[in-house]
C-alpha positions in Angstrom: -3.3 198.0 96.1 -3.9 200.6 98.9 -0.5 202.3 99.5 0.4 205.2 102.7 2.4 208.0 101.6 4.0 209.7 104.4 5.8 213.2 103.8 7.6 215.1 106.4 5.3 218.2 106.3 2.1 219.3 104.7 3.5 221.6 102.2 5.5 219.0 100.8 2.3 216.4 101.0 0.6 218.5 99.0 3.4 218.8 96.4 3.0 215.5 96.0 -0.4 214.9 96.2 -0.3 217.1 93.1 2.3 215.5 91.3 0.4 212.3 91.9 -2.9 213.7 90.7 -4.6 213.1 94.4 -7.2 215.4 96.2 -7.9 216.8 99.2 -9.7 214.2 101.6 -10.1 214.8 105.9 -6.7 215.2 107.0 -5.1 213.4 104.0 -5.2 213.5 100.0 -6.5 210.7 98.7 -6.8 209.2 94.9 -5.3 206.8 92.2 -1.8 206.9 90.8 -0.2 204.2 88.5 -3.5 202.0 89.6 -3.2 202.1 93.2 -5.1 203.8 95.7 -2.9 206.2 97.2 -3.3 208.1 100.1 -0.6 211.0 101.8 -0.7 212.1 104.8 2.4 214.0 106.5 4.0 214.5 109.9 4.9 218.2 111.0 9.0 217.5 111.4 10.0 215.3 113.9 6.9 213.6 116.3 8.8 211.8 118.7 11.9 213.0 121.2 13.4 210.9 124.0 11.9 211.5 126.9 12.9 213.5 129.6 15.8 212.5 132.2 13.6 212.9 134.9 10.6 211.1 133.2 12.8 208.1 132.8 15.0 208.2 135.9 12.3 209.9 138.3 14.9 209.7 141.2 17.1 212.4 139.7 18.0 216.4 141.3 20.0 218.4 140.4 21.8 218.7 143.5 23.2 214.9 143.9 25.6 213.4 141.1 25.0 210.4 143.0 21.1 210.3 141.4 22.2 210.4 137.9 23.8 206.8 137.9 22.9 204.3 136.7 22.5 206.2 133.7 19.4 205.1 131.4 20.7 203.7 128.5 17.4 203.1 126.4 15.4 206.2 126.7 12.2 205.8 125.3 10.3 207.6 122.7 7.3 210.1 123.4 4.9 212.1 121.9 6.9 216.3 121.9 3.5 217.9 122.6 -0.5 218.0 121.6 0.4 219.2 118.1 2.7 215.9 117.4 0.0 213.9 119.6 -2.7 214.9 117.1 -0.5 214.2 113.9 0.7 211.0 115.0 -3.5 209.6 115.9 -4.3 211.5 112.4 -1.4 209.2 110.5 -1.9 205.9 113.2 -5.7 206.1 111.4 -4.6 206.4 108.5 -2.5 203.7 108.2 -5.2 201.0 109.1 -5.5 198.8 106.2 -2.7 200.1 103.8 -1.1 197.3 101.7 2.9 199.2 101.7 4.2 202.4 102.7 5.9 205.0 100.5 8.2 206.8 102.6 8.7 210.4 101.2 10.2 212.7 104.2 13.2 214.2 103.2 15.8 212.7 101.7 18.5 212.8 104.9 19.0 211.2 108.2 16.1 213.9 110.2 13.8 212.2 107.2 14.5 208.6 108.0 14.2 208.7 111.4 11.3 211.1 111.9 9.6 208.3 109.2 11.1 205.2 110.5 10.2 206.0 114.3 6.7 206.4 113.0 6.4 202.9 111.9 7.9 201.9 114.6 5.5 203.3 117.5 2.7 202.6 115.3 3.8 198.5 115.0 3.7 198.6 110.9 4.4 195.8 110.4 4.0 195.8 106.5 6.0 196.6 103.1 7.8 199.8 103.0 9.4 201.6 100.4 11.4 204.8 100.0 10.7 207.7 97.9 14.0 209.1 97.4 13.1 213.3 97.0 16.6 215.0 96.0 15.5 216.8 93.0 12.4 219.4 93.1 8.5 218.9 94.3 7.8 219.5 91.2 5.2 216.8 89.4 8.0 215.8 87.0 10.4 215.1 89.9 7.6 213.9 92.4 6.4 211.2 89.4 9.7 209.7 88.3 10.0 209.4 91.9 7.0 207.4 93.4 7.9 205.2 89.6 11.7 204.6 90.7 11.0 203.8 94.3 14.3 202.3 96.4 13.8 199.4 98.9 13.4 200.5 102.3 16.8 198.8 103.4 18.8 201.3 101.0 19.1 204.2 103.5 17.4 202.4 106.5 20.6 202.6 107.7 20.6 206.3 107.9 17.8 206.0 110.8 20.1 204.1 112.6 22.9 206.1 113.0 20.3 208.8 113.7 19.3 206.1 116.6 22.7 206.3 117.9 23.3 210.1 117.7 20.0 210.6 119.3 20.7 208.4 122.0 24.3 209.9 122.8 23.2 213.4 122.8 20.7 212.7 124.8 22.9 211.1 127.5 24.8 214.4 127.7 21.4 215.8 129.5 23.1 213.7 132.4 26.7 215.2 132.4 25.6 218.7 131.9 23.2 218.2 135.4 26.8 216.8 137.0 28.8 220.1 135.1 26.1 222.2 136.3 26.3 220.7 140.2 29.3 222.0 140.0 29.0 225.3 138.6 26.4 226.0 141.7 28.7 224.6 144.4 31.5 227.1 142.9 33.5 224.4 141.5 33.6 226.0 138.2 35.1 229.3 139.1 32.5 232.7 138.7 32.0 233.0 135.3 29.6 229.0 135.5 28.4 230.3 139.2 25.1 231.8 138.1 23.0 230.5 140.9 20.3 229.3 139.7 18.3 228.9 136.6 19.1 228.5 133.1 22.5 231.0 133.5 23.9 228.5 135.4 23.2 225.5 133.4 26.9 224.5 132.2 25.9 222.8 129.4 28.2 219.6 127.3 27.9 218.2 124.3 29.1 216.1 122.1 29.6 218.2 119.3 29.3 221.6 120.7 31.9 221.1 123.1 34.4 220.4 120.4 33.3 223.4 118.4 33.5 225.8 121.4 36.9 224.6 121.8 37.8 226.0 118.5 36.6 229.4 119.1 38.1 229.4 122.9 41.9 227.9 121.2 41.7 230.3 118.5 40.9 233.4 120.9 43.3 232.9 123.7 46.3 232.2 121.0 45.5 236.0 119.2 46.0 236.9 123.0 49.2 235.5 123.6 50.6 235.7 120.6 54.2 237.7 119.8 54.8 238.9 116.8 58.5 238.3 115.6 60.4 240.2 113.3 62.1 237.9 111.1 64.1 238.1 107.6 64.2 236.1 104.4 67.4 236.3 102.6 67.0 237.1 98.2 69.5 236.9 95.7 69.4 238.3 92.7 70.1 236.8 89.5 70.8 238.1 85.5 70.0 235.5 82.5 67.9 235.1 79.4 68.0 238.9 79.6 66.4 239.5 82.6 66.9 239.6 86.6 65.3 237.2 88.4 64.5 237.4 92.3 65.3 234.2 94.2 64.2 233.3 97.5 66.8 231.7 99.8 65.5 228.0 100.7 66.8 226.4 104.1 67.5 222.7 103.5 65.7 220.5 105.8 64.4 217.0 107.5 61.3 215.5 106.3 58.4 217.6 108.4 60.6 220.2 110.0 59.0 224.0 109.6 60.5 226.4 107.8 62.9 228.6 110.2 62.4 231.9 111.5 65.7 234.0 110.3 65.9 236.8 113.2 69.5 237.8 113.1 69.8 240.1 110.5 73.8 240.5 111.1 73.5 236.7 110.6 71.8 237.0 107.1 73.8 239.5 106.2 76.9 238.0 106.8 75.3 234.9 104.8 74.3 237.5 101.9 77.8 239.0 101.4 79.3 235.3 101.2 76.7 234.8 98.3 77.9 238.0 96.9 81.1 237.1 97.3 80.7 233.8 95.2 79.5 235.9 92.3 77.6 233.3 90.7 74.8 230.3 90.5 74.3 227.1 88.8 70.7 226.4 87.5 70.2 222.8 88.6 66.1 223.1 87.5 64.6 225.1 85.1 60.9 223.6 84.8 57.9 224.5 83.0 54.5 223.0 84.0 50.8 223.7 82.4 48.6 223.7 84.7 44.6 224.0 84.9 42.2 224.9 86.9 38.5 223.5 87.2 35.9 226.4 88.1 34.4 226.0 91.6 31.8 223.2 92.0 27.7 224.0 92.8 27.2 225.0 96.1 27.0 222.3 98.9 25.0 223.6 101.7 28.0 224.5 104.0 29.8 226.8 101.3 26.3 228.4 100.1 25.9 229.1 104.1 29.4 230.7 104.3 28.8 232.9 100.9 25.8 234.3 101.9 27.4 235.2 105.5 30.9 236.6 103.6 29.1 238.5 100.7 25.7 239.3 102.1 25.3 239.1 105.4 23.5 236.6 105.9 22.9 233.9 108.6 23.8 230.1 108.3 20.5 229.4 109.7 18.4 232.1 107.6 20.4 230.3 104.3 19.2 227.0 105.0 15.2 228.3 106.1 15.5 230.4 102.5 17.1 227.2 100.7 14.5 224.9 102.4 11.5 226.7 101.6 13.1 227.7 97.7 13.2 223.9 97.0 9.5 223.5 98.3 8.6 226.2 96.0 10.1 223.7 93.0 13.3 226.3 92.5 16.4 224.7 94.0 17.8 221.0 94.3 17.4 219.4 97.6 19.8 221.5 100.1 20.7 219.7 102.8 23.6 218.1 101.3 27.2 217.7 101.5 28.4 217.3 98.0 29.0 220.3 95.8 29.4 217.9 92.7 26.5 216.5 90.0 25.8 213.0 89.4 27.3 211.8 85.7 23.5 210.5 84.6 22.8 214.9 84.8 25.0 216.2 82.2 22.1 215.6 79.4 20.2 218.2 77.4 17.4 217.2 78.5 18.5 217.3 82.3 20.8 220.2 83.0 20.3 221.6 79.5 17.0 222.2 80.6 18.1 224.3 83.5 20.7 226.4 81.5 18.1 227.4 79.2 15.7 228.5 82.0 18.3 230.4 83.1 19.3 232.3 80.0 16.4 234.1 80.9 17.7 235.2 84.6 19.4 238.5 83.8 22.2 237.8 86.5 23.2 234.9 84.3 21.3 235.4 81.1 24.4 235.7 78.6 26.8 233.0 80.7 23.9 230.7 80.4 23.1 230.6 77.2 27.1 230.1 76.2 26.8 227.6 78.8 24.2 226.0 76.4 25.8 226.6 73.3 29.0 225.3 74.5 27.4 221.4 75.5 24.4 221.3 73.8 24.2 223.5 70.8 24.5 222.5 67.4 28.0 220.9 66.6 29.0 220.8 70.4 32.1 219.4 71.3 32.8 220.6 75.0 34.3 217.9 77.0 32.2 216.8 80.2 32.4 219.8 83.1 34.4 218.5 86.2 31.8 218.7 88.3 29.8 215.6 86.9 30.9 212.7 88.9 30.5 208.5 89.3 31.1 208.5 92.6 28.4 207.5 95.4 26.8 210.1 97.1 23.3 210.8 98.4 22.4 213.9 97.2 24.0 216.4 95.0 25.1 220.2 94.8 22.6 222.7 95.0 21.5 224.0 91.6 17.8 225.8 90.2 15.5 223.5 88.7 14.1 224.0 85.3 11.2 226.0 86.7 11.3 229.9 85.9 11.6 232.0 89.2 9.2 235.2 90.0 12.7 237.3 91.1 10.8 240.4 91.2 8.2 238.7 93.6 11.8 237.2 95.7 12.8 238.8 98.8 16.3 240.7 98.9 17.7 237.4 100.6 15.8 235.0 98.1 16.9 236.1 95.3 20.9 236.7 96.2 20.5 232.8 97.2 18.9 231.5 94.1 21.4 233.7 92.1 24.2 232.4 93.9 23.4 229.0 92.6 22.4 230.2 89.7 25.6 231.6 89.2 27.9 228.8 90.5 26.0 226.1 88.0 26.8 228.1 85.1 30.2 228.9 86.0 30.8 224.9 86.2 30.0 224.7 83.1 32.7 226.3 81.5 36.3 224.8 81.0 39.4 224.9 83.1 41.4 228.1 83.4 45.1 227.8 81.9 48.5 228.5 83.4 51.6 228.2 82.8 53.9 227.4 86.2 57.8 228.0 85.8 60.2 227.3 88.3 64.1 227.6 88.9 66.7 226.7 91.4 69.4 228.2 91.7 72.9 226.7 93.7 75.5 228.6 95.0 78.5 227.5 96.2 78.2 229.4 99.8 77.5 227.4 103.0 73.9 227.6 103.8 72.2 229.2 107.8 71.2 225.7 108.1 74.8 224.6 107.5 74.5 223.3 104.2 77.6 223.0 102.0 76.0 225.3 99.3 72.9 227.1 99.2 69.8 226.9 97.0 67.7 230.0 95.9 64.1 229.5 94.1 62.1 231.6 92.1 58.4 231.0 90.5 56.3 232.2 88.4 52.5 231.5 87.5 51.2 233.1 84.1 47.5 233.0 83.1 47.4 231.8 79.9 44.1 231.0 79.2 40.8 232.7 81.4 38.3 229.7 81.2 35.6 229.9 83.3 37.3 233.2 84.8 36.5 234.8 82.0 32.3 233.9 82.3 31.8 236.8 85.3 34.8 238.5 84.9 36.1 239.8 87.8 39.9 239.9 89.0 42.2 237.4 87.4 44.4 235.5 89.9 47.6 237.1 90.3 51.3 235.8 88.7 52.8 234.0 92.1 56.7 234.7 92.5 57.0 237.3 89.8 55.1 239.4 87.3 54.8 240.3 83.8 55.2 237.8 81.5 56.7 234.5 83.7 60.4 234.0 84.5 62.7 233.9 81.7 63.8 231.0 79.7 67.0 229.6 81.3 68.2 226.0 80.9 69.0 223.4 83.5 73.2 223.6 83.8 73.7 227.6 83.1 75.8 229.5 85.2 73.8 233.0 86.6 75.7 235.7 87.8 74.8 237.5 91.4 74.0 240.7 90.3 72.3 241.6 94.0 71.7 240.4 97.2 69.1 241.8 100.1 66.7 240.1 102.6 63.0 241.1 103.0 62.0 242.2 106.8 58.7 240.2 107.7 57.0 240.8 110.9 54.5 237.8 112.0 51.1 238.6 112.6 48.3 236.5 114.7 45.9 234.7 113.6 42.4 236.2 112.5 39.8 235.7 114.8 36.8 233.3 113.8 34.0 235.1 111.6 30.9 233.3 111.0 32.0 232.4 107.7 35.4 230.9 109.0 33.7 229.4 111.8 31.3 227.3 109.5 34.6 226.2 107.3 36.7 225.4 110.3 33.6 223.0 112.0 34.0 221.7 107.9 37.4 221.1 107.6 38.1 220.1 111.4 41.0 218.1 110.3 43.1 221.1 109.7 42.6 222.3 113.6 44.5 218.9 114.9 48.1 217.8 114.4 47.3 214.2 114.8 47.4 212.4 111.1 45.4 210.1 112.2 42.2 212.0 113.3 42.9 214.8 110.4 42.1 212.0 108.0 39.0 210.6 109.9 37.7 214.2 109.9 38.3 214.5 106.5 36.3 211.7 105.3 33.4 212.6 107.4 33.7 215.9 106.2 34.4 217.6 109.5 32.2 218.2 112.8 28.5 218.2 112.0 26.5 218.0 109.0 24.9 220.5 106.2 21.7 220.7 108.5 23.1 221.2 111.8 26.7 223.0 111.8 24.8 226.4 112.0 22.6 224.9 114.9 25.9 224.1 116.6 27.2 227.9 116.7 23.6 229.1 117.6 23.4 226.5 120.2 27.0 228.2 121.6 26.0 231.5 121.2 21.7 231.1 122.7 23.9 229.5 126.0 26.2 232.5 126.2 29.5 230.5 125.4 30.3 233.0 122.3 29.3 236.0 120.9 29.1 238.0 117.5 31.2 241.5 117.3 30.7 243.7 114.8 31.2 242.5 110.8 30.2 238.7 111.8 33.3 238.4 114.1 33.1 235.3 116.6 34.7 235.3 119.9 34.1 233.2 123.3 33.1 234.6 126.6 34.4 234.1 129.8 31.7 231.5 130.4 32.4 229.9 127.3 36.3 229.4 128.4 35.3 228.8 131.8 33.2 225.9 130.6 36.3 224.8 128.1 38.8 224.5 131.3 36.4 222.3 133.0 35.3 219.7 130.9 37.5 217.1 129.6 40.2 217.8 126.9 38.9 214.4 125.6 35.9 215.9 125.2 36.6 219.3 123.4 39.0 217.5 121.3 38.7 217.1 117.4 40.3 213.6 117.8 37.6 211.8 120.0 35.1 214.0 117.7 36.7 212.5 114.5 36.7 208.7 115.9 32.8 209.4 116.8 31.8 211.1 113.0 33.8 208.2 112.0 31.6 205.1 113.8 28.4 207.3 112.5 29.4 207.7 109.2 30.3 204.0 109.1 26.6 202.8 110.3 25.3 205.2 107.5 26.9 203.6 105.3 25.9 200.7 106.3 23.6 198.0 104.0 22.7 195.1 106.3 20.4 196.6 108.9 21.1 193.7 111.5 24.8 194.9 111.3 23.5 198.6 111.6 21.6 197.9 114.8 24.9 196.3 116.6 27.0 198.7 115.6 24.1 201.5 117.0 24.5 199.8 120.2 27.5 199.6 120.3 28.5 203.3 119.8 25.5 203.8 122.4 27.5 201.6 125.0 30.6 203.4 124.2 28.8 207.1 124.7 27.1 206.1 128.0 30.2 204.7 129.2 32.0 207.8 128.3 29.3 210.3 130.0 28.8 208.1 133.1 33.3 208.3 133.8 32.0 212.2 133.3 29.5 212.0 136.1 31.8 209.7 138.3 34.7 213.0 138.2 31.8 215.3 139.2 30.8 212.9 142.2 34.2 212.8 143.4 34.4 216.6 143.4 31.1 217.1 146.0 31.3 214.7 148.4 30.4 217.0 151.3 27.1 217.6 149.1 25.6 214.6 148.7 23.5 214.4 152.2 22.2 218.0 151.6 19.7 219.1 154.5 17.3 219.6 151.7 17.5 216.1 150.6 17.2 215.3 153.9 13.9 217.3 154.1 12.8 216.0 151.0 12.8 212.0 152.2 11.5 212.9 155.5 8.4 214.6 154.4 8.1 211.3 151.7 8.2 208.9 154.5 5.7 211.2 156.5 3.2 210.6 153.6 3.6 206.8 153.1 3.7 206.3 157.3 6.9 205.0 157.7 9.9 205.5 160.0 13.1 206.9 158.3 16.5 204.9 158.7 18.9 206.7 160.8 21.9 205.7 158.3 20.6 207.7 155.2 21.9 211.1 157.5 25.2 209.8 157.1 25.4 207.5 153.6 24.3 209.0 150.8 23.6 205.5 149.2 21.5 204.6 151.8 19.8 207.9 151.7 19.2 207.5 147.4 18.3 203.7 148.1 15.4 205.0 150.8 14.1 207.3 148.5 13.8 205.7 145.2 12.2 202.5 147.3 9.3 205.1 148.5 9.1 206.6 145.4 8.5 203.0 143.4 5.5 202.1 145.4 3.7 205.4 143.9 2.1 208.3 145.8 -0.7 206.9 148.3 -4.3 207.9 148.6 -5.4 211.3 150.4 -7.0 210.7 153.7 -10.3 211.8 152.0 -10.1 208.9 149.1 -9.5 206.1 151.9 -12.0 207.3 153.7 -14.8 207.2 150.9 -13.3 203.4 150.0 -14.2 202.5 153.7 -17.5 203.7 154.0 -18.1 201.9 150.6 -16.6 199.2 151.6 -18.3 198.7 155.1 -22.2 199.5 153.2 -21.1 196.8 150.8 -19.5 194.1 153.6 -16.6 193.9 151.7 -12.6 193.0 152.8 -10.9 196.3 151.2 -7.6 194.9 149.3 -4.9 196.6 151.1 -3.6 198.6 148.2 -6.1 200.3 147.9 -6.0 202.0 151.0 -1.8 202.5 150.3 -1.8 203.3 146.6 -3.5 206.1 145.0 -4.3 204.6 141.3 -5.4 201.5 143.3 -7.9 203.6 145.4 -9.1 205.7 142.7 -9.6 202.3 140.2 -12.1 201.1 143.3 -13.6 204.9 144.1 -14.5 205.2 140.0 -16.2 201.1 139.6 -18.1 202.0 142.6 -18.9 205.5 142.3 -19.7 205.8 138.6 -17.5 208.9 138.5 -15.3 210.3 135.9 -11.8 212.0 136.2 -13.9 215.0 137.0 -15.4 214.0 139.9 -18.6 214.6 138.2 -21.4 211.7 138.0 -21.6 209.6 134.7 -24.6 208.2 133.1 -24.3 205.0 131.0 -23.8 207.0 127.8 -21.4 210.2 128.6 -18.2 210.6 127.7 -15.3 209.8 129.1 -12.8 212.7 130.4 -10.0 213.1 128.4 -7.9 211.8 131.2 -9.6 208.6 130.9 -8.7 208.5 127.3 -5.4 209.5 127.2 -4.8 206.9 130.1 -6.7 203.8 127.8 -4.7 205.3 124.8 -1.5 204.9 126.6 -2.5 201.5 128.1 -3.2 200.3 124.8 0.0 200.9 123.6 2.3 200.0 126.1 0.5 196.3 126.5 0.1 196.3 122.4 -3.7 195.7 122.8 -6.6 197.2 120.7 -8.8 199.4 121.7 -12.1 198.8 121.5 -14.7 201.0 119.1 -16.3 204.2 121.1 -13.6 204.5 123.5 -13.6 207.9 123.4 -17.0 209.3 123.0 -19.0 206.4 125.6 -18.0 206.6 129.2 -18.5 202.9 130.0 -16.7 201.6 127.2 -13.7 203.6 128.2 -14.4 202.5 131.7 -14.5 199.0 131.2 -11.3 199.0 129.0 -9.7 200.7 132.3 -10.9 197.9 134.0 -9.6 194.8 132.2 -6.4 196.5 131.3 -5.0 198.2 134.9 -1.7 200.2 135.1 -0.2 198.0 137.0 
């Protein structure tokens, strides 16, 4: 059986190749594995983009909303550039033939689609299967792999939802041409007024927008906030031999906040009633054990913000370092979501392996090796860490692999990274930190500021009890909460507790802090806690947030390459005046967490998705919903430039069109800008016509030949050039062919595309013999 592997880049096809056992070949690696024929060949990223707005929609400016609708809704796929052009013939080749498919691009949504889409342009129409890469390119993983292969339809549906984000995104090309109409007409204000150029482009998204939001909201609430001085009453009470400091607490409704006291003579006239009473009743005296679980292995969002807080640096620097560590065979695959370790890991042979490769990594040498000792040594006992998990999940936390690391041949930033999850594996592996948690209430018989009939006081306290996992790195323990030393004393529930004291505690409130990078990457995270609607705070908590592990960090550099934020000094994120100016103007519907949440939602549903019939109508369906949603956007940007639509340059533009096809201009399209975009686009969709010089050469062959000249060929250009080349024998060049030359690349890239868009073959020499390509052009016209 002759099987295609397809990875998503070279490096990683020639991991494979090695773990397979496969050599080099033209292009490829080719061999046998497990009796087939294999052969891998990679991509370089993704091949394919939508094409351009005004590739697919060629009557578009950028000075008329009125040319933007009717939005495309199916923009197609196209080569990005010569590079991809050159991959994609390399891997078309060498898929001619193959019996199945091995897809082994990364293990994500970017993977499936940059493989799926692939397939898809190339019309494969045969087996495919999935090589399912979360663990390291090492020949150990890359083997167990290609020998545990998933059926295509197990994360097919990850391409789809890739489909649908793809699509969306793209249609907000089209509202930030409307936004940016704007801006240059002054409807913006100044800050969006740039002129022309990319500094005016006023640029939407569907995820950015949202996340600039966040930054603008936070900024402008530091600005206007007032501090207020406030005071929280504390009485003081003796038993079990000690005093205990109580904290007054207000009784109130289900979901009302906590009051601001501000009246001092008011809490002190409360305070000396309390006094005055003398005395409490403990109506709870509660103990609790409590434990907890060390910190899970890093998902890619919380190794981004660690490296920013502790290091310095960049999201987007963590995931190149991580991204490239993997393909060296020394972390887990990344990208991922989930700080947590499948169940079918917590073996000796698995992640025992791993702790005893790094018992010889002097960061985490001793931890380690305890680690070991404490699962797998002789006699081991240890109950299974926390951070092993049943639960679904594509891939897992980020953790070495068993291979040794070269840190003394690791950069600075390298090696902080791999330590990092070096250090955040072991430490899962130790048990939970103890504490003990006491609490009591005290009533007194004094009516309460919120006019309660008596008043309760509380007082806690948290005592470590046992160090866990806190105890592996050392460091500062966590601190007692609501007193020190040894924990409250021992009082039971129905003893009475004299008042031996009474004062309140002045508080001043402060604003909030501004976003840093490491802040900003946990807010886009855990977007749920930015919103006060229930409903969208759970949505965005079972996506997890705005974004994903491979693209929140794009997100902020996307904000801050346009000029919508910027970085102060010690990572510190704050939005510009563009960046607020672009907030005001585009819909709150659009910068809000809530629509955001109900999107992530529909996308995370089609990922998870099984039945790929169900996936595709669920795709179009979001894709309806987002062009309906952009096109109300362009339809609010229309209705604010009416006086722009006829604009003397578009004016200009049609006339000097008609002038070239030789036709009169319609008075009305000066005065209705639907008649003027109707005039235009009919012009434009008969193609350009012939020069004066081509029409004349068809007549004088023509009239030496006694032929009737079809009458599109003396009004369309492709038409007259098709007759000029059969009966001129001349190339794209101009230059005169013999029966054997080869054909310009013009003519090839025009039979190439011919080929594919009518789903013919084409035939053998195409592109090194001249009349072979010619004769192809001839039986297969553009038109």
């Amino acid at each position: 059986m002759r099987i295609y592997t397809l990875a998503e880049k070279r490096e990683q096809a020639e991991k494979i190749a090695a773990g397979l056992g496969l050599s080099p070949s033209t292009n490829c690696y080719r061999g046998r594995f497990a009796g087939h024929d294999v052969t891998v060949g990679w991509a370089s990223g993704h091949l394919f983009s939508h094409a351009e707005p005004d590739k697919v929609k060629p009557d578009i400016d950028w000075r008329s909303p009125s040319s933007l609708l009717p939005m495309p809704t199916n923009p197609p796929l196209v080569l990005k550039d010569k590079r991809a052009k050159d991959r994609y013939s390399a891997i078309k080749s060498q898929l001619e033939g193959q019996d199945a498919v091995w897809l082994a691009t990364d293990p994500d949504r970017e993977g499936e689609a940059i493989g799926w889409n692939i397939l898809q342009v190339a019309a494969y129409k045969g087996p495919v299967y999935r090589m399912w890469l979360t663990e390291s390119l090492e020949p150990p993983d890359i083997q167990h792999a290609a020998k545990s292969l998933h059926k295509a339809e197990q994360h097919k549906c990850l391409w789809r939802a890739q489909e649908a984000r793809s699509v969306s995104d793209w249609f907000y090309q089209f509202a930030t041409r409307a936004f940016t109409m704007l801006a240059r007409r002054g409807k913006l204000g100044a800050a969006l007024a740039g002129g022309s150029g990319k500094s005016s482009v006023a640029s939407l998204g569907r995820v950015q927008t949202a996340a600039l939001a966040l930054v603008v909201e936070r900024d402008r609430a530091i600005e206007s906030f007032v501090p207020v001085t406030h005071y929280i009453p504390v009485a003081v009470f003796q038993g079990g031999g000690a005093e205990v400091r109580a904290i007054y607490q207000p009784k109130l409704e289900k979901g009302e906040e906590v009051p601001y006291f501000t009246d001092k003579s008011v809490v002190d006239r409360f305070l000396g009633q309390v006094r005055g009473v003398g005395k409490g009743d403990v109506v709870l005296a509660e103990t609790k054990h409590q434990a907890q679980n060390p910190p899970l292995p890093y998902s890619m969002t919380q190794l981004q913000r660690a490296m920013s807080r502790k290091h310095g640096i960049s999201p987007s620097k963590t995931l190149e370092i991580a991204d490239s560590l993997r393909l060296r065979g020394f972390l887990t695959y990344p990208r991922t979501e989930h700080g947590e370790l499948p169940a079918s890991m917590y073996t000796a042979e698995l992640v025992g392996t791993v702790l005893k490769t790094l018992s010889g990594v002097n960061a985490v040498a001793r931890q380690a090796q305890q680690a070991f000792d404490l699962h797998f040594g002789a006699g081991a006992k240890a109950p299974t860490p926390a951070c092993f998990t049943t639960k679904p999940m594509e891939h897992h936390g980020i953790v070495p692999t068993h291979k040794k690391a070269p840190l003394d041949e690791f950069t600075k930033q390298e090696r902080a990274i791999y330590e990092a999850c070096a250090r955040q594996l072991v430490q899962a592996m130790f048990p939970a930190a103890k504490f003990e948690a006491r609490t009591l209430l005290f009533q007194v018989a004094a009516e309460g500021l919120m006019d309660e009939s008596s008043s309760l006081f509380k007082a806690t306290s948290k005592r470590l009890i046992d160090k866990g996992w806190k105890a592996a790195f050392g460091g500062d323990d966590e601190e007692d909460s609501g007193s020190a030393g040894p924990g409250l004393p021992k009082l039971a529930k129905g003893a009475v507790a004299p008042v031996v004291g009474v004062d309140s505690q002045e508080k001043t409130t402060t604003p909030p802090k501004p976003f840093t990078l490491d802040a900003l990457l946990a807010a886009l995270l855990h977007a749920g806690r930015h919103t006060n609607d229930a409903n969208a705070r759970a949505m965005l908590n079972k996506v997890s947030g705005i974004g994903t592990p491979a693209t929140r960090h794009t997100i902020i550099d996307t904000l801050r390459d346009r000029e919508f934020i910027k970085e102060e000094k010690g990572q510190v994120v704050r939005s510009t005046e563009r960046g607020r100016a672009l907030y005001d103007a585009a819909p709150k519907s659009l910068s809000s967490v809530v629509t955001t949440a109900e999107w992530e939602m529909r996308l995370k549903r089609i990922e998870a998705m099984t039945d790929d019939a169900q996936a595709r109508q669920e795709r179009d369906a979001f894709i309806q919903a987002q062009a309906e949603f952009v096109t109300s956007l362009i339809k609010d940007a229309k209705a604010k430039l009416p006086d722009h639509e006829i604009s003397a340059e578009r004016i200009s533009g049609a006339k000097k069109l008609a002038e070239i096809h030789g036709v009169e201009i319609p008075p009305e399209i000066e005065k209705s800008a639907e008649a003027l975009n109707e005039f235009v686009a009919q012009l434009r969709a008969r193609g350009m016509p012939p020069t004066p010089k081509m029409r004349d050469l068809a007549d004088q062959i023509a009239t030496r030949k006694g032929e009737t000249l079809d009458p599109s060929v003396l009004s369309n250009f492709d038409a007259c050039k098709r007759y000029l080349d059969n009966n001129t024998q001349r190339g794209g060049n101009g230059k005169k062919k013999g029966g054997g030359g080869k054909p310009s690349e013009k003519m090839v890239g025009a039979a190439e595309a011919i080929a594919k868009r009518k789903n013919v073959k084409l035939p053998r020499g195409y592109k090194t013999n001249f009349e072979v390509c010619k004769q192809f052009l001839d039986a297969h016209p553009r038109t």
